[in-house]
N, C-alpha and C positions, 0 to 999 in steps of 0.2 A: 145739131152737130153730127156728123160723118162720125164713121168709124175711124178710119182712118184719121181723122182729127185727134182723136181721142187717145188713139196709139200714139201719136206725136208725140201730144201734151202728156200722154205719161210718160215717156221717155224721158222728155224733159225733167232737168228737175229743179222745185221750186226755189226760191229764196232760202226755206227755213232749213231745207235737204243740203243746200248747198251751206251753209252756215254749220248745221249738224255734223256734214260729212269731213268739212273744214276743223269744227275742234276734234273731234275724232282722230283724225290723222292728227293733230299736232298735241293729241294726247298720247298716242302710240309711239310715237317722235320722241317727247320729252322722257317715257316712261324706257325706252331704248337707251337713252342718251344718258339718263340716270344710274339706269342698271352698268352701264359699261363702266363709266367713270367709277363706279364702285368696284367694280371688277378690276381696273384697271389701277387702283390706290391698294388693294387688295394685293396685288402681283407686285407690285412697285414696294411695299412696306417689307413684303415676303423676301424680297432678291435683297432688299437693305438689309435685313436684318439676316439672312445668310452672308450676304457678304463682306458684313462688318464682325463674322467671325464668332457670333452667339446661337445662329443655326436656328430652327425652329423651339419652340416649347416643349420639352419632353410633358408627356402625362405622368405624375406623382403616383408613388402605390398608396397612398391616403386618399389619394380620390375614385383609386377602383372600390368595388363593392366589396367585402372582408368573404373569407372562406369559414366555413362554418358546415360542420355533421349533426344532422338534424334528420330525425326518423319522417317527422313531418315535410321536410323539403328534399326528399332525396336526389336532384341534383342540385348541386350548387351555383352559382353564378358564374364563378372563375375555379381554375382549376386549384391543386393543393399546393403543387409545386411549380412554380414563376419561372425562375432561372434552372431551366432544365442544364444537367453536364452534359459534354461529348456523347458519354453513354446513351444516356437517356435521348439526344437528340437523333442519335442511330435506329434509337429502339425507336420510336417515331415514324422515320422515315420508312422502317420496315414495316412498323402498324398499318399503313396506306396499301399493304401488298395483302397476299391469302392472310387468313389466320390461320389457316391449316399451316402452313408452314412456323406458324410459332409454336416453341412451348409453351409448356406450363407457366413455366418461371417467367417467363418474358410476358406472356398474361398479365403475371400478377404484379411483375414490375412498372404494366403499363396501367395497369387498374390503383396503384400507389402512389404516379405523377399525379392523376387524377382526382383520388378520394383518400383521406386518410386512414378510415375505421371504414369496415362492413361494416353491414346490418348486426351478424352475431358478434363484434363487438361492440357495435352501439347499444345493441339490448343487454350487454354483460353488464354484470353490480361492479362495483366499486365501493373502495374502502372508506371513501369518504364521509359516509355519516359517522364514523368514529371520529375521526378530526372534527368534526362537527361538535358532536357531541362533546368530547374533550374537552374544548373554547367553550362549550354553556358550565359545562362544571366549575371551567377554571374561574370564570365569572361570576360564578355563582359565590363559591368559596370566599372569591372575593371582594362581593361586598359583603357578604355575610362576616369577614373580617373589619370592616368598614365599620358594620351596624357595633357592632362589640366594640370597636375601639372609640365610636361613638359615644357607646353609653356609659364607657368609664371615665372618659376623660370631657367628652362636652358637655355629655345632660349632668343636670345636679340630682342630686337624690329624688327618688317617689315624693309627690307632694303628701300629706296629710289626709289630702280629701280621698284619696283612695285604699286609704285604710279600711278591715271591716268595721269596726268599732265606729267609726265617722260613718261609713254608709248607715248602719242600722239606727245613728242617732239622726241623720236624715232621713230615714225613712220616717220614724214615731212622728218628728216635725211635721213632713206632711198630712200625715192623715190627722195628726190635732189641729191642722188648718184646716182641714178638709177639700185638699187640692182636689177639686174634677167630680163633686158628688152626684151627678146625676150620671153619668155614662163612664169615668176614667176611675183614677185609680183607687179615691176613697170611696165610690159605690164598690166594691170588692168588698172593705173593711168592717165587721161586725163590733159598733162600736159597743152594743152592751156587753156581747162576751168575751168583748176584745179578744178576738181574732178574725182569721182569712173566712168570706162565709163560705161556703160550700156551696 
């Protein structure tokens, strides 16, 4: 075969190239044609639902992520304050320009939209373990009133067996049984001179 032959027949292209190149395109086709129609229901549901007077879907403030001062995350996700006033939107607007030209105050009112508590009041104490504390007393007192009114009025009296007189005539019982003589409690008992052995 020639060269030129060869060049031909590669130019050419075979059955399976042309079958190949055939889904190809009407994969490219179908994947276009999909995509628009989606796009195209997308825009169409969009204007319906504008112009039937309900407007887009506002985003809920339960589905932003909550504002929280935390020494560990020093910035936060969203800012402190959401619905800025007139004021505030002013101050804003000027935040974009020098800082040199702001004061102090306007600093710190912009640093206020933003974070509720500094550092130096994040790290300051709080009176809170006293209220704390407080609610465990008050608790405490309180079943400890519980336990008392308990024992006057639902338990019945000490049973008998916890008298000492009943203890010590349960004690004599065992060891004239000889509960446990090889390792427990009547190896202990000195039965000829009747007592504890040493």
């Amino acid at each position: 075969m020639s060269a030129k032959a060869l060049r031909s027949s590669a130019q050419r292209p075979t059955s399976l190239q042309t079958i190949g190149g055939q889904e190809k395109g009407r994969r490219c086709r179908m994947l276009a044609t999909r995509a628009l129609s989606l796009i195209g229901k997308r825009a169409i549901s969009t204007s319906v639902c504008v112009r039937g007077g309900h407007g887009v879907a506002k985003v809920e403030d339960y589905t932003l992520p909550p504002y929280f001062d935390r020494r560990e995350v020093p910035l936060p996700d969203v800012a402190y304050v959401q619905q800025l006033t007139p004021e505030q939107k002013t101050l804003k607007e000027k935040e974009k320009g020098s800082w040199a030209a702001l004061s102090n105050e306007e600093k710190l009112a912009l640093y206020r939209i933003s974070f509720k508590d500094s550092f130096a009041e994040m790290n300051q104490g709080s009176a809170e373990w006293k209220s704390v504390v407080g609610g465990m007393m008050f608790f405490l007192g309180f079943t400890g009133l519980v336990v008392l009114w308990q024992r006057k009025y639902v338990y019945g009296p000490v049973p008998h067996t916890f008298d000492t007189l009943y203890k010590e005539q349960e004690l004599q019982r065992m060891l004239d049984m000889r509960i446990n003589p090889v390792e427990g409690f009547s190896a202990k008992w000195d039965y000829e001179n009747k007592q504890w052995k040493k």
